[in-house]
C-alpha positions in Angstrom: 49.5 126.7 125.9 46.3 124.7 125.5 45.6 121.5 123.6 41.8 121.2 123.8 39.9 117.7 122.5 36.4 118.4 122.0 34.6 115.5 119.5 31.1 116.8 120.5 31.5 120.0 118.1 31.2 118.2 115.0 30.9 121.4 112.8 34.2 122.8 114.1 38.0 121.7 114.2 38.3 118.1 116.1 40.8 119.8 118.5 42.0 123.6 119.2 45.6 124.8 119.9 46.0 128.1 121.2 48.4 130.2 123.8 47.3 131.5 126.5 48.9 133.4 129.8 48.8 132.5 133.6 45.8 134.4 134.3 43.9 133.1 131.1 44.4 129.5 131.6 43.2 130.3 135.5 39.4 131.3 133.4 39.8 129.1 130.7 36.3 127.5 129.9 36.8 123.9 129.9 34.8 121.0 129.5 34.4 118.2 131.4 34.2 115.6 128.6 37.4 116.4 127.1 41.4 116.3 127.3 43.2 118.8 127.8 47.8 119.4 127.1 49.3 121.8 129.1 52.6 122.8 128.4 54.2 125.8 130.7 56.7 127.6 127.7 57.7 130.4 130.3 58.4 134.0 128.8 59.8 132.4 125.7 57.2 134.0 123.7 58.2 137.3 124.3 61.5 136.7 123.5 61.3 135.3 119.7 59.0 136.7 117.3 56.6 134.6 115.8 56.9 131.8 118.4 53.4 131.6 119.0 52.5 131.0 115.4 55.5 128.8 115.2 54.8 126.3 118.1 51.0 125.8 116.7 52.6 124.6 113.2 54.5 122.3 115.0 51.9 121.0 117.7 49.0 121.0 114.8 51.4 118.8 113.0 52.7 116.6 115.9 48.9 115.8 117.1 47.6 115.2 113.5 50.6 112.8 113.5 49.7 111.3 116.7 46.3 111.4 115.0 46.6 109.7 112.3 48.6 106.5 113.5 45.8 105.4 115.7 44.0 105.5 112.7 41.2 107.8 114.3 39.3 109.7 111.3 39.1 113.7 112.4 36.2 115.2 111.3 36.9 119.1 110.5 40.9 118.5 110.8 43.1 120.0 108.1 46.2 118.8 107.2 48.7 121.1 106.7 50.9 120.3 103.6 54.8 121.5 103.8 53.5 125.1 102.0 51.4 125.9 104.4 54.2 125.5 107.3 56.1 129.2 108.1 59.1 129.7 106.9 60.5 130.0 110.6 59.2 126.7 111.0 61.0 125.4 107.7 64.8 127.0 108.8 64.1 126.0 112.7 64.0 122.3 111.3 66.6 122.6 108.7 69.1 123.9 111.0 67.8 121.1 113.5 68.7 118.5 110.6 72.0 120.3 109.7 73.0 120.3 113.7 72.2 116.5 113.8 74.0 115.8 110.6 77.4 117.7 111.8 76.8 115.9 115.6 76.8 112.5 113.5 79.7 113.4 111.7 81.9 114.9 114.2 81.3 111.6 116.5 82.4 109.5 113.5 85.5 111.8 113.5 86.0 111.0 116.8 85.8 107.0 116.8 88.2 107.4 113.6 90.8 109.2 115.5 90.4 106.7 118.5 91.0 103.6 116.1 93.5 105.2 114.6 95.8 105.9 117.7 94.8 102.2 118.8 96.1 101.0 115.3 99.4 103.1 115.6 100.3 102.2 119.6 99.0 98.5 119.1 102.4 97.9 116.9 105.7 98.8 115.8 106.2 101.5 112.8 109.4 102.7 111.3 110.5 105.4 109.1 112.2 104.5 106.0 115.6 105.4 107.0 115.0 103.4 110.4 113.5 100.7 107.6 116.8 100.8 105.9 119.1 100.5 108.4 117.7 97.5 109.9 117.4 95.8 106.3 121.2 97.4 105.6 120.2 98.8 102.5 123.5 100.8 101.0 121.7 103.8 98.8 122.6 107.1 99.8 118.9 108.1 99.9 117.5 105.7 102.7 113.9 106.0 101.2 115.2 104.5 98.3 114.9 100.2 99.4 111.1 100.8 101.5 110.3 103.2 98.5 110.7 100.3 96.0 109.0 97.6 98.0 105.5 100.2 98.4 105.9 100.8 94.6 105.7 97.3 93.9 103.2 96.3 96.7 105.1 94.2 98.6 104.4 96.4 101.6 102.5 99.6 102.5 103.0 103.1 104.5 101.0 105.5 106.2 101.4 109.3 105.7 102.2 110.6 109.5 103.4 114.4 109.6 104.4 114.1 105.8 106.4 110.6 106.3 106.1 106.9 105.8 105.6 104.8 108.6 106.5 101.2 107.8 105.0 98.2 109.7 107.3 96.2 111.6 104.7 93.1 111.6 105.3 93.1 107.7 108.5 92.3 108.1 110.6 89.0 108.5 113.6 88.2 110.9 115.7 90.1 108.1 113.8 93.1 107.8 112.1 92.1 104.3 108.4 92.2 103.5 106.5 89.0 104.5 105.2 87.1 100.8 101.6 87.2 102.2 101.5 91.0 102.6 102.1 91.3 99.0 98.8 88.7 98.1 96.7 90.3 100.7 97.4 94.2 99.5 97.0 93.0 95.9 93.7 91.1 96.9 92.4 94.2 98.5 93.3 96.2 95.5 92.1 100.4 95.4 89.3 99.2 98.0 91.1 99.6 101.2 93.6 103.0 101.6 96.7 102.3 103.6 94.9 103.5 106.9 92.2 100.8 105.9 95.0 98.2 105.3 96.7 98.9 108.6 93.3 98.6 110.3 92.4 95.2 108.8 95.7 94.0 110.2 95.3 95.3 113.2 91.8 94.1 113.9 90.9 91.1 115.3 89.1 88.7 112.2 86.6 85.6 113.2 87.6 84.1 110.0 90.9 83.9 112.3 89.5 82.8 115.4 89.2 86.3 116.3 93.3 86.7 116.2 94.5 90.0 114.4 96.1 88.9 110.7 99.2 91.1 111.6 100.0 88.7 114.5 99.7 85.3 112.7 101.2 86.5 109.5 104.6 84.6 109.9 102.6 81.5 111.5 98.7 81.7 109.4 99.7 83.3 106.1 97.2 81.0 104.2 94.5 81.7 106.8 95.3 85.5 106.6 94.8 85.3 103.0 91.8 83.5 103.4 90.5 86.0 105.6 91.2 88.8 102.8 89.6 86.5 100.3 86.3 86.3 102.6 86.0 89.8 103.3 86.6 91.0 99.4 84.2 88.0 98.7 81.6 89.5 101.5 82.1 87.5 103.9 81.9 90.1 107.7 84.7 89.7 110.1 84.9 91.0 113.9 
């Protein structure tokens, strides 16, 4: 394929995009006062239909582009507008777009699961019967104590395999929810899921010296709630 520059031929297009094959570019009749792009596309054309018209859309558009950011006025050069462009143009780029969007979200996916296991193996969590045991509740139905303290905020659970998972850093020497764990889930409010409450905990916060808040909750708790108070204020912590 040929890009040919030619600003001498005032009365025709300021540049000419064609396709041309081994032997043709051999006898192409070139000029010495002008630039020429070669681009070798192999045998693709023969393989997909409409290619050629396809990859002049796209190269008229790209040096129009190029074009018009120098600022160069192009006598004779036509702009296409988005109805002129093929509709094997139009699908070629949408799928581009729709392969980019699903890239971007799959990687997201991926740094989500990764902090997610580092939340989960960077502390302790226990089930509610392992929750009750420790805190020697007496109810038949060992869900019944950690049930009551997530209903009334005092403490929250993650859903893993259909069951709560308790966090052990919430919890005093006697197995009962920490005051300031209570403040801080009722500061953050519907704005933070329990994933997004464990991962706040488990994250190391400058407005905490960059310590995690689940480590200095016994020994910081007015700092922790600080902390929450800065980031539900605005306030950015890392």
């Amino acid at each position: 394929m040929t890009v040919k520059a030619n600003a001498a031929r005032r009365d025709e297009a300021f540049f000419n995009i064609k396709t041309v094959n081994g032997d043709e570019l051999h006898t192409l009749n070139t000029r010495a006062d002008s630039e020429y792009l070669v681009i070798d596309l192999g045998a693709i054309s023969h393989r997909h239909s409409g290619f050629e018209e396809t990859i002049k859309v796209a190269m008229n558009a790209a040096v129009n582009a190029v074009i018009a950011s120098m600022g160069v006025t192009t006598p004779g050069v036509r702009t296409r507008k988005a109805a002129d462009v093929p509709k094997s143009v139009k699908s070629t780029g949408e799928a581009a777009r729709t392969a980019a969007r699903q890239e971007r979200a799959d990687r997201n996916a991926l740094r989500r699961e990764q902090l997610n296991a580092r939340i989960l193996a960077d502390s302790e969590w226990l089930s509610a019967k392992e929750l009750s045991e420790k805190a020697q509740f007496n109810n038949t139905n060992p869900s019944a104590g950690p049930n009551r303290w997530k209903s009334a905020g005092r403490i929250f659970a993650l859903q893993l395999n259909g069951k709560d998972q308790y966090p052990g850093y919430a919890l005093d020497e006697g197995y009962r929810p920490i005051p300031v764990v209570k403040q801080v889930i009722s500061l953050f409010g519907e704005k933070k899921t329990p994933w997004g409450l464990a991962i706040w905990f488990g994250t190391a916060n400058s407005w905490l010296n960059g310590k995690k808040p689940k480590d200095v909750l016994k020994t910081m708790p007015k700092q922790v709630l600080q902390a929450a108070q800065a980031e539900v204020d605005g306030g950015v912590h890392g």
